[in-house]
C-alpha positions as CSV (number, residue, x, y, z in Angstrom):
1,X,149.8,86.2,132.0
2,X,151.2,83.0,130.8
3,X,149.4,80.0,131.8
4,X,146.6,81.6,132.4
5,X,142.7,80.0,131.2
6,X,141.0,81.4,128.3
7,X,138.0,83.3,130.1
8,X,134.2,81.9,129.7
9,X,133.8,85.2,128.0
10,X,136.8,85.0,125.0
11,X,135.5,81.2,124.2
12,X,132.3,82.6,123.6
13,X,133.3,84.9,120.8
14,X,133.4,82.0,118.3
15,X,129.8,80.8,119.1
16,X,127.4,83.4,117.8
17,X,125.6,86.4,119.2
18,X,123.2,84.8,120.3
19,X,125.7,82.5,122.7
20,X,127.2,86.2,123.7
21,X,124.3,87.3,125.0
22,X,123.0,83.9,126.6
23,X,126.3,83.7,128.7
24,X,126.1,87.7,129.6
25,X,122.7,87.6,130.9
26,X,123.1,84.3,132.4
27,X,119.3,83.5,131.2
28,X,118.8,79.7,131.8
29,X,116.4,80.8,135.1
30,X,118.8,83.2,136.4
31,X,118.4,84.3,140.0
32,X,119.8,88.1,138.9
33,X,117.3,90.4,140.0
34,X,116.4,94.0,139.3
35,X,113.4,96.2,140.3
36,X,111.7,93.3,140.6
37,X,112.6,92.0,137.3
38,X,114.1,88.2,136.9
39,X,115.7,87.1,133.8
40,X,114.7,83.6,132.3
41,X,114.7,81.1,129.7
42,X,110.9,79.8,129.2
43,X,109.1,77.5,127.2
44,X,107.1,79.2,124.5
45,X,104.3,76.8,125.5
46,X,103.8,78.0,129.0
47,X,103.6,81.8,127.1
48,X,99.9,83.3,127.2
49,X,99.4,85.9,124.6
50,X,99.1,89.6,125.8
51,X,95.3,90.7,126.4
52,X,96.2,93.9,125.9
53,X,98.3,93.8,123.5
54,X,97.6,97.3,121.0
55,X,99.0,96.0,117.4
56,X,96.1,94.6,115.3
57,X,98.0,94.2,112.1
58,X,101.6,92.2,111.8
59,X,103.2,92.0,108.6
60,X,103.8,88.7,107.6
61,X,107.2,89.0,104.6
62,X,108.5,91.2,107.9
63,X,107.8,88.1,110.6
64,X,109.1,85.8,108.5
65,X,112.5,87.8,108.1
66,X,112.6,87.8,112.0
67,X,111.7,84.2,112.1
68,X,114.8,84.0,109.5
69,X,117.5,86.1,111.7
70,X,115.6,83.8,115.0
71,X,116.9,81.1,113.7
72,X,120.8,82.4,112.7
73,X,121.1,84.5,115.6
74,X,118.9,83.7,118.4
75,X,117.0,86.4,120.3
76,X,118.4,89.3,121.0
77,X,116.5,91.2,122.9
78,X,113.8,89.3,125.6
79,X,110.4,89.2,125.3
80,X,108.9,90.8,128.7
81,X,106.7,88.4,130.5
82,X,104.7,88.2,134.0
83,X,104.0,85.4,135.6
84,X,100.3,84.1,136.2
85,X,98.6,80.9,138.2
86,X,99.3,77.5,137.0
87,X,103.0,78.0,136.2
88,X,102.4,80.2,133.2
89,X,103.8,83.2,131.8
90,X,101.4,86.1,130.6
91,X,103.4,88.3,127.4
92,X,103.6,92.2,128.2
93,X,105.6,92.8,124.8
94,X,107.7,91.5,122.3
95,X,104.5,89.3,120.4
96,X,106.4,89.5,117.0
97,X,109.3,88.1,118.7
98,X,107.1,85.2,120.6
99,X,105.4,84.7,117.0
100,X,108.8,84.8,115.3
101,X,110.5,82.1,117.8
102,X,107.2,79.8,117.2
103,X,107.3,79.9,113.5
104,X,110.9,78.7,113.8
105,X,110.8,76.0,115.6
106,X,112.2,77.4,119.2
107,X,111.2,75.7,122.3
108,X,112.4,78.3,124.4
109,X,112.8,82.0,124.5
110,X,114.4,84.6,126.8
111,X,112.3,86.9,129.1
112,X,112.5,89.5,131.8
113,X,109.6,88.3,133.9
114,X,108.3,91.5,136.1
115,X,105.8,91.3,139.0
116,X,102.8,94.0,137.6
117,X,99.1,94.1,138.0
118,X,96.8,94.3,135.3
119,X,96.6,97.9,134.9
120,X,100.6,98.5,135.3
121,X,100.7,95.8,132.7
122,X,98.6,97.1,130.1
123,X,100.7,100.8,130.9
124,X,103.8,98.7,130.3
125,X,102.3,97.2,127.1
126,X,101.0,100.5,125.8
127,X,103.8,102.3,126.1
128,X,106.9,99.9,125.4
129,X,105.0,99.4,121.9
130,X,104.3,102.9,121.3
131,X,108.0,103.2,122.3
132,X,109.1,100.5,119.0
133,X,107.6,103.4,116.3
134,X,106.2,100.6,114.5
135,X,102.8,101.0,115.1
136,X,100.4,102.8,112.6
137,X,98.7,105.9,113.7
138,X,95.8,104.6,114.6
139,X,97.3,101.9,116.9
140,X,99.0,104.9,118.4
141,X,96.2,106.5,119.0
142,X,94.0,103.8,120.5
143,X,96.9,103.4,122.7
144,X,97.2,106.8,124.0
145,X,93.8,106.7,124.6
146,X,93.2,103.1,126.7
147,X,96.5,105.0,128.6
148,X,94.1,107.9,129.1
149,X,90.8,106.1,129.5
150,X,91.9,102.8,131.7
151,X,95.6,104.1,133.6
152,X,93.5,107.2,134.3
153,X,96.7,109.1,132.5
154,X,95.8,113.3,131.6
155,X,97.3,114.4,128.1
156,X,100.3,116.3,129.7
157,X,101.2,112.9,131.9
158,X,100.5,110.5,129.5
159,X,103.1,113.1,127.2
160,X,105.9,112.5,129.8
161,X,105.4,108.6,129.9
162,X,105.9,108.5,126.4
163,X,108.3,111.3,125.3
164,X,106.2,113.3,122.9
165,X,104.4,117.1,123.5
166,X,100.8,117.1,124.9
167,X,100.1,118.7,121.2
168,X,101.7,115.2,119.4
169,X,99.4,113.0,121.6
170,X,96.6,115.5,121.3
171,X,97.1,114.5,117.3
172,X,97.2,111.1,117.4
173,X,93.7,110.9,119.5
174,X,92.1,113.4,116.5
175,X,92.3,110.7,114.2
176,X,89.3,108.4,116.2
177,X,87.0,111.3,115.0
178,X,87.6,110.4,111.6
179,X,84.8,108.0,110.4
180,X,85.8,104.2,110.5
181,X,86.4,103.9,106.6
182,X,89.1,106.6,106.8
183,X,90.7,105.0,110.1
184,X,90.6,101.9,108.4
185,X,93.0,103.7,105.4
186,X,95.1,104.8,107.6
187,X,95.9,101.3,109.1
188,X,96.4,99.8,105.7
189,X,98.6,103.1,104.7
190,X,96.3,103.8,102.1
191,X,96.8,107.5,103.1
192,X,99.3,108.8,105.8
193,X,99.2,110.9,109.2
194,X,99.5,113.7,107.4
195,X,96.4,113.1,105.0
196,X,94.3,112.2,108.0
197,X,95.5,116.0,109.9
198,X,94.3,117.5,107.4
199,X,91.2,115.7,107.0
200,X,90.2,115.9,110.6
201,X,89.7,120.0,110.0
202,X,86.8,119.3,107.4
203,X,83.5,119.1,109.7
204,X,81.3,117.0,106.9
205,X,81.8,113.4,107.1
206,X,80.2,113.3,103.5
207,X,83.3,115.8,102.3
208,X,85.6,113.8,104.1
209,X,84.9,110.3,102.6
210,X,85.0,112.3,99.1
211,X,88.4,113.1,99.6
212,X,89.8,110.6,101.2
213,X,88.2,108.9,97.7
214,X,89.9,111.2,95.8
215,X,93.4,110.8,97.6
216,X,93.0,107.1,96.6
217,X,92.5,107.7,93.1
218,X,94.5,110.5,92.3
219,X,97.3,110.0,94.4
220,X,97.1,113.4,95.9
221,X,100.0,114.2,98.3
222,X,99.8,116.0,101.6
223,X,99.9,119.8,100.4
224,X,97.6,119.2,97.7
225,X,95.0,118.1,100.5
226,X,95.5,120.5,102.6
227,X,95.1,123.5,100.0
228,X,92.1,121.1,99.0
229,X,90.7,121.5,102.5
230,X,92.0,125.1,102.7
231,X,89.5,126.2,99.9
232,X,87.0,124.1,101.4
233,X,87.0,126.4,105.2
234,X,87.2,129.5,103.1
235,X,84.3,128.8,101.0
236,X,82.3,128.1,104.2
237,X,84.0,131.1,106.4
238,X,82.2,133.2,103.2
239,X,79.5,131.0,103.3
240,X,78.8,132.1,107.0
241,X,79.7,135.7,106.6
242,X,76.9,136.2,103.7
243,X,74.3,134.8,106.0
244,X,75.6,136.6,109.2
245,X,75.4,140.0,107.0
246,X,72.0,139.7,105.3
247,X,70.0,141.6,106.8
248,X,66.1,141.6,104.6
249,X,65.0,144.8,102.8
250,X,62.2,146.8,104.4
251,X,60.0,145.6,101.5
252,X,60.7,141.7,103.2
253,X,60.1,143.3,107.1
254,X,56.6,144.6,105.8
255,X,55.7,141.1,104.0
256,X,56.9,139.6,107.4
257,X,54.7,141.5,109.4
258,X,51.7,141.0,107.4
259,X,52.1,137.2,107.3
260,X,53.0,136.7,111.0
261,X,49.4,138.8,111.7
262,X,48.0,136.3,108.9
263,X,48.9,133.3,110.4
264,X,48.8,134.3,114.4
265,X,52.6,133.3,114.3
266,X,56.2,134.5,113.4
267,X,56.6,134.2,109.9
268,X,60.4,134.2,109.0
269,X,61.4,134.8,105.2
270,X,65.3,134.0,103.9
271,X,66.3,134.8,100.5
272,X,69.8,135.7,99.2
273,X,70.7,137.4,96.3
274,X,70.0,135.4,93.5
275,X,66.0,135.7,95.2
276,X,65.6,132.4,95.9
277,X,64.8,131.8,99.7
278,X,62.4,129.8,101.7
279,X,59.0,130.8,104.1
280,X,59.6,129.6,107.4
281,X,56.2,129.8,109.5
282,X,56.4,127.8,113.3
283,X,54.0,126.2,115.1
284,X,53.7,125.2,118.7
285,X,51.6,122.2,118.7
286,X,50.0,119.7,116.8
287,X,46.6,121.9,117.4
288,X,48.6,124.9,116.1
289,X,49.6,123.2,113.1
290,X,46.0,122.1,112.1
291,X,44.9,125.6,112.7
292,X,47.6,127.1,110.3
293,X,46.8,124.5,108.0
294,X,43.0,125.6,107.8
295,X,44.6,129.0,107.2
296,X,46.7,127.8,104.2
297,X,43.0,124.9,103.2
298,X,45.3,122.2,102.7
C-alpha cells in the first residue's frame, strides 16, 4: 500500500547476511526460547573450550579460510554453548567456528545456549560432530565408542542417534584394533578407511605394519590391498588345513611310543613333508625336567 514503511526485514537486505540472520534470530540476548534452548550473542572471552570435544586435528589453510568468510560474512550458523558457574559459557560444538571468530578479531559470537549435564553434553558433542562428516575415521571411531563406553549407548542405539547401520558403526570401532602406527596413518590420510578394512582382517600385527609400509611406498590402492590380504588368508587357510590333515606314518607312531617309554613322558614328533619337524618331549615340574635331563646327560 502506498505510504506504507519499508519493513525492518526489506532494509536489511542491503546489509549483508550476516545482518539477515542477526535480525531473524534476534540474537543480542534474545528471550526466544525452545526446548530449553536460548539464543545469544556472547563474548568469546567468557567461552570455555569443550572438554569433550572429539576432533584432535584442525586444519589450519581450512581455519584460516573460515576466519576469512568470519570476517565478510559474519557467523552463520551458532556455536552451541551451556552455561557454567561464574557467568561463563562451556562450548558443546562449533570449536572451528569459536577458533575462526578469535583469529579474526570478533568480540562476540552467536550461540544457542542449552541446559545439559555432562553426560548429555558430551552425547551432544559426539554426535553433532560426527554429524559435520568432517572428522577422520578414527575420530569417528573414538567417538562412537566414548558414546558406547560413557552414554552407556549399545551398537544398534548408538546406530539410531547417528543415522548409520549397526554394521557402519561396527566398522568404524574395528579400526582401534589396528596398532597405533596404522591409526595414526589413518588420521594423517596417509591411507584411507578402506585401506585400514582391509587391514583389520590380517591377524599379525607384524604383517600388518609391512603393508601398511608398503601402501606408503607404493601407492597401493584399495583393491590391490585387499587381493594382497586375500592371498595372505588363503595361504594360512592352507596353512591350517595341511597341519589339521597330517596325520604321522606308523613308522613315526612306533618312534613315539618308544621314546615316550624312554623318557617316562609323552613324546610328540611333527614333521611335514619336506621331513623337517621338531621333538616335543613335556615335563611336569622342574624335578621332572632334571630327571629327563639326566636321561638326555646334558
Amino acid at each position: 500500500m502506498k505510504g506504507q514503511k519499508p519493513t525492518k526485514r526489506k532494509n536489511a537486505l542491503g546489509r549483508g547476511l550476516g545482518a539477515i540472520l542477526q535480525d531473524s534470530t534476534a540474537l543480542e540476548h534474545s528471550e526466544n526460547k525452545t526446548d530449553n534452548t536460548e539464543i545469544g550473542k556472547i563474548p568469546l572471552d567468557l567461552i570455555e573450550v569443550n572438554p569433550f570435544q572429539p576432533r584432535t586435528i584442525f586444519n589450519e589453510e581450512a581455519l584460516e579460510e573460515l576466519s576469512e568468510s568470519i570476517r565478510l560474512q559474519g557467523i552463520i550458523q551458532p556455536i552451541t554453548v551451556r552455561k557454567i558457574e561464574s557467568g561463563k559459557y562451556q562450548l558443546i560444538s562449533g570449536e572451528r567456528r569459536l577458533q575462526a571468530s578469535q583469529q579474526a578479531g570478533m568480540e562476540n559470537i552467536p550461540a544457542y545456549i542449552r541446559k545439559a549435564n555432562d553426560q548429555q553434553m558430551l552425547e551432544m558433542a559426539l554426535i553433532e560432530n560426527i554429524q559435520r562428516e568432517n572428522l577422520n575415521a578414527i575420530e569417528i571411531a573414538l567417538s562412537y565408542q566414548r558414546l558406547i563406553s560413557e552414554c552407556n549407548l549399545k551398537q544398534e542405539d548408538l546406530g539410531e542417534r547417528v543415522g548409520k547401520k549397526r554394521a557402519t558403526v561396527n566398522n568404524y570401532l574395528r579400526l582401534l584394533k589396528l596398532p597405533p602406527a596404522i591409526q595414526l596413518g589413518i588420521k594423517e590420510n596417509k591411507i584411507s578407511m578402506g585401506h585400514a578394512r582391509a587391514l583389520i582382517n590380517v591377524e599379525n600385527v607384524e604383517m600388518q605394519l609391512a603393508i601398511f609400509q608398503k601402501i606408503i611406498d607404493e601407492g597401493l590402492s584399495v583393491r590391490k590391498v585387499e587381493s594382497l590380504v586375500r592371498g595372505i588368508l588363503t595361504e594360512n587357510v592352507q596353512k591350517k588345513g595341511e597341519k589339521q590333515n597330517y596325520k604321522p606314518s606308523s613308522e613315526v607312531i612306533q618312534l613315539q611310543g618308544r621314546l615316550s617309554s624312554h623318557f617316562g613322558t609323552k613324546v610328540k614328533i611333527n614333521h611335514n613333508k619336506q621331513n623337517k619337524g621338531e621333538i616335543k618331549i613335556p615335563f611336569l615340574s622342574i624335578e621332572d625336567l632334571n630327571r629327563i635331563l639326566e636321561i638326555l646327560d646334558v
